[in-house]
N, C-alpha and C positions, 0 to 999 in steps of 0.2 A: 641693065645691071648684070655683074660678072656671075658664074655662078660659086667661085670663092667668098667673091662680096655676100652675095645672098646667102652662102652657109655660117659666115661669121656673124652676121647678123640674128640668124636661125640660134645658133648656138648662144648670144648675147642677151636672144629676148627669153630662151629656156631659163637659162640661168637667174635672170633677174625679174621675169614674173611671177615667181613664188619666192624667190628670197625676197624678204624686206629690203629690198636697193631700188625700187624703181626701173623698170622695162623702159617705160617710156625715155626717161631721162638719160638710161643709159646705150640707147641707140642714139639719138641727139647726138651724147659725147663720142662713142665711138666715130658717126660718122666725123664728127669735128675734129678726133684728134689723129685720125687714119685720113682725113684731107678728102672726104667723099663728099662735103656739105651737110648740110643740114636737112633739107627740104628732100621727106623720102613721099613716096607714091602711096595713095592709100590703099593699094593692091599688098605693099610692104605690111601695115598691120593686118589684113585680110590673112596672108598665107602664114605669119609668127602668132598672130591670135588662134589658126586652125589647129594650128600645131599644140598649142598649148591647150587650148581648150581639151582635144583629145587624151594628153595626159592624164588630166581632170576624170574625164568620165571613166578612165579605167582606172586611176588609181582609187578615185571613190566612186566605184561603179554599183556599193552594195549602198550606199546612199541616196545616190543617185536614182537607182532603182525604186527604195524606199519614196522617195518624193513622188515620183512618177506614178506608183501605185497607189498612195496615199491620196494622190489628186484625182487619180483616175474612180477610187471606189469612194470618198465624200463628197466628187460630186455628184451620188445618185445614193448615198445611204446616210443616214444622218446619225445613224451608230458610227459609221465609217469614220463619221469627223469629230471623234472623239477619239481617235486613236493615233499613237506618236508620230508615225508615218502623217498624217492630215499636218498637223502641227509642226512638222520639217517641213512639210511644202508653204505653211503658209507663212512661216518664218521668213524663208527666202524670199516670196512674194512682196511681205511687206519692207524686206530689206532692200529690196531690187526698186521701190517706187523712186523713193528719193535719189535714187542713184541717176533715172530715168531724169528724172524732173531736171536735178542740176546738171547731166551732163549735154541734155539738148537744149538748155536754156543760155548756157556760157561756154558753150563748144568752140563758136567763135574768138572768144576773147581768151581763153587757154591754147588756143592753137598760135596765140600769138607766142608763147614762150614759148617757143621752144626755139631755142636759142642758147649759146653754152653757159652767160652768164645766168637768167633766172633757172635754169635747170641745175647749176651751182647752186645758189640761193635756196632754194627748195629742197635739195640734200641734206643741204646743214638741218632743216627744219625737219626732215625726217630720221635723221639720228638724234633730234633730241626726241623727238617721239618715242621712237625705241629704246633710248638711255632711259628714258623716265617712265616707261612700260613695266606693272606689276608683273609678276610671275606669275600671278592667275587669281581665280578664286573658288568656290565650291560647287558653282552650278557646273555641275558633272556629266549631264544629259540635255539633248534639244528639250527634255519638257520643262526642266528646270528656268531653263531663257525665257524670256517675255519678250513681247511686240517690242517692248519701246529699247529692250537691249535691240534687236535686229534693223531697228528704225537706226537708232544710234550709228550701227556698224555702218547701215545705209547712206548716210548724211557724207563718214567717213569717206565709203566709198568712192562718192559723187564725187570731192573736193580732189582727190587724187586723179581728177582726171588732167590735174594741173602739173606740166612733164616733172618729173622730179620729185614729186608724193608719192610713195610707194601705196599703191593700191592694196597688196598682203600687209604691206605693216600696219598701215591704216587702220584697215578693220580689225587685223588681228591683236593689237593695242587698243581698240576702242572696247571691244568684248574683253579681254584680259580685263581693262579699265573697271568694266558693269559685271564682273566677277566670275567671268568662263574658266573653265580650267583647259591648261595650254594642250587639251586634247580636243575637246568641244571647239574651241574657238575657230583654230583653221578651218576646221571641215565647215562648220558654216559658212566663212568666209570664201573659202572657194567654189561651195556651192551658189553663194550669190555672183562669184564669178562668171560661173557656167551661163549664166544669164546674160552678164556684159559680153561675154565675148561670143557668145550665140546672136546680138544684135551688130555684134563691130562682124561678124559675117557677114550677115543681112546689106548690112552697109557699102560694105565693100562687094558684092555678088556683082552688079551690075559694071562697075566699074573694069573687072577682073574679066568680062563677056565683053568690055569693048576697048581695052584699051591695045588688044591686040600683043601681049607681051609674051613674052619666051618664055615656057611652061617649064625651062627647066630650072632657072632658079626660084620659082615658084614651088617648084616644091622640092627643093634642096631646100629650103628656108624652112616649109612647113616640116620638114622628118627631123631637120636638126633641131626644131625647137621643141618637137613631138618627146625627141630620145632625150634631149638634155633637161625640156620641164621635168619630167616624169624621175628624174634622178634628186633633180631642185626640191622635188615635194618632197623626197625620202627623209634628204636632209633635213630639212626644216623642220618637219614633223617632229624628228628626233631631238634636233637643237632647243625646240619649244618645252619636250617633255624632261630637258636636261637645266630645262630656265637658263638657257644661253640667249634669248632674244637679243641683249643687248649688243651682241657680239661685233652685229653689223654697222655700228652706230660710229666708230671710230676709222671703218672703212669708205665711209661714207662722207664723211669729214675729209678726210685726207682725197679724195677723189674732186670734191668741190675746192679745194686747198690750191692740188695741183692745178685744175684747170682755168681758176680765178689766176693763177700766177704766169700763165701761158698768155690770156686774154691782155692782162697787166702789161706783159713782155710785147707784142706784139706791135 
C-alpha cells in the first residue's frame, strides 16, 4: 500500500468512526470508487482502529481515568462500589458483553459484505436510524443509566459490526432512544468503543509482527486518523448538543444513491 493510499484512508476512517456514517462502510466505498478494491488487510483496521482509539482516550481522558479507577478501587472496597466511577466501569462492561458475543459469533458472515452493494443497503438503514433518532432525554449522568440502557447500546453495538451500520450512530440512537441526554450518550458510547477497538488491536498484533509490511503507511494511517478522529469527536459532540443528529441521515442516502447507480451502470 502507497503511503498517499494509507493516509486517505487514515483520514477516511477519522472522519467516519465518530460521525454517525459508518468507518467501516466508508473505506469499502472509497476503496471501490478510487479503484483500489475492496478486500483491505487486517493490518489496515489495526493501524485506523489505533489511531482512533487514541483520539478516544484523550479526548475523554477524564472519563476514562474515572473507569479505570473506579475499577481499580471496587475491586477491593465494597464502599468503592458504590461510587459513580464503580458504576461507569460497570456500565461499559456490561455494554461491551453483547457486543463480544455478536461480534465473534457472526464475524464470518459480516465479513462477507463487504461489498459496495450491501454496504449501500446498510447506509440507507442507518440514516433512517438517525432520521428517526430522539434528541435525547433526562438521564443527565452515568448514574441515572441502567444496565439494560448499556445492555441495549451493546446489542446495538454488536450489529454494526455489519459494514455500513454506523457503530456511533448505533448506540448513540439506541441511548438517545432509552432517554440519555445528547451529552451522556456519546461519552458512553465511546467509552464502550475503547473496548472494541482495544480488541480489534489485539487482533490484528500478530498479524502487524508477521506480515512483514512497510511501517510507513502504517503509521501514516494511524496519525491521520489519530488528528482527524479527534476533530470528528469535537464535532459531533457539538452537533449532538445542538440536536442536529439527524443531519447525516440525507448524506448517507445520497452516498448509497450514488453508488447503487454506479454498480447499476457498470
Amino acid at each position: 500500500m502507497e503511503l498517499l493510499q494509507a493516509t486517505i484512508l487514515g483520514v477516511v476512517q477519522g472522519l467516519t468512526e465518530f460521525l454517525p456514517v459508518s468507518s467501516s462502510g466508508h473505506l469499502v466505498l472509497a476503496n471501490y470508487h478510487l479503484g483500489w478494491g475492496v478486500d483491505l488487510p487486517l493490518w489496515v483496521a489495526f493501524a485506523t482502529n489505533s489511531g482512533t482509539l487514541l483520539a478516544v482516550l484523550v479526548y475523554l481522558r477524564h472519563d476514562v481515568a474515572r473507569a479505570i479507577l473506579g475499577t481499580a478501587r471496587g475491586l477491593v472496597s465494597a464502599e468503592a462500589r458504590q461510587s459513580d466511577d464503580w458504576r461507569l466501569a460497570m456500565l461499559v462492561l456490561v455494554g461491551s458483553i453483547p457486543t463480544a458475543v455478536i461480534g465473534l459469533a457472526l464475524r464470518g458472515v459480516f465479513e462477507q459484505l463487504n461489498a459496495a452493494v450491501p454496504v449501500s443497503i446498510a447506509l440507507v438503514v442507518t440514516g433512517i436510524v438517525l432520521w428517526t433518532a430522539p434528541a435525547g432525554g433526562s438521564k443527565g449522568t452515568m448514574r441515572t443509566l441502567t444496565f439494560r440502557d448499556a445492555l441495549f447500546a451493546g446489542v446495538a453495538q454488536g450489529l454494526a459490526v455489519v459494514p455500513g451500520i454506523s457503530r456511533s450512530g448505533a448506540t448513540i440512537a439506541m441511548l438517545l432512544w432509552r432517554g440519555a441526554t445528547p451529552d451522556v450518550a456519546p461519552r458512553l458510547s465511546f467509552l464502550m468503543y475503547l473496548v472494541v477497538s482495544f480488541g480489534v488491536a489485539l487482533l490484528g498484533a500478530d498479524e502487524i509482527l508477521a506480515s512483514g509490511i512497510t511501517w510507513g503507511p502504517l503509521v501514516a494511517m494511524t496519525v491521520a486518523s489519530f488528528a482527524v478522529g479527534y476533530v470528528a469527536l469535537m464535532l459531533l459532540f457539538a452537533l449532538l448538543r445542538r440536536g442536529k443528529f439527524r443531519v447525516f441521515a440525507p448524506y448517507l442516502w445520497a452516498v448509497a444513491a450514488i453508488t447503487l447507480a454506479r454498480v447499476a451502470l457498470a
